[in-house]
C-alpha angles and dihedrals in degrees: 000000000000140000147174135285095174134066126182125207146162122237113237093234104008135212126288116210120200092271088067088248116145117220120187108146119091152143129218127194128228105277111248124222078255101061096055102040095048087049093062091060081054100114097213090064086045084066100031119024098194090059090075084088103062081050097058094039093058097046090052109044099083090179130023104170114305088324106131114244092242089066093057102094144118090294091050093051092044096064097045115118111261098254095055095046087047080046085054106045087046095052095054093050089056095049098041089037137090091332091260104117096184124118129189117247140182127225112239100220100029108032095227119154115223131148122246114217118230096210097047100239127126 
């Protein structure tokens, strides 16, 4: 049996760099025990619990556009619309969640409701 570790996605809006570039497509790998417990000694989340988010975030996305791994990080997320940062917290919950790696979609032209699977499967 095998299965990924790896997802990939595109932001709604997507991020704008200083350049003006636009990067949307990503991929962001399953969260580790790790990741989670060493974001919690992160001072900035002693102070601010939400802010584990961004952490955790930042340690998991391995690729956001042709932006190099080393530039997503807390800063980067900070400055993401609303609506990507909420895609992306949501995203992370469905692929580090329950094991199923299914979300509900919407056909553009039609309108029918049907689930993609993560993983690629049937």
């Amino acid at each position: 049996m095998s299965f990924s570790t790896e997802y990939s996605f595109s932001l709604p809006k997507g991020y704008i760099d200083e350049e003006g570039n636009l990067h949307q497509k990503g991929v962001m790998r399953l969260a580790t025990a790790a990741d989670e417990i060493n974001s919690t000694k992160d001072i900035r989340v002693q102070s601010n619990p939400p802010y584990m988010t961004v952490i955790i975030l930042s340690r998991v996305i391995t690729k956001l556009g042709a932006l190099p791994q080393e530039n997503i990080n807390p800063k980067l997320l900070e400055k993401l619309f609303v609506s990507d940062f909420s895609y992306l917290r949501n995203f992370y919950e469905k692929i580090n969640g329950n094991g199923n790696s299914k979300i509900p979609a919407v056909c553009p032209k039609c309108e029918n409701k049907f689930e993609v699977d993560l993983n690629g499967s049937d």
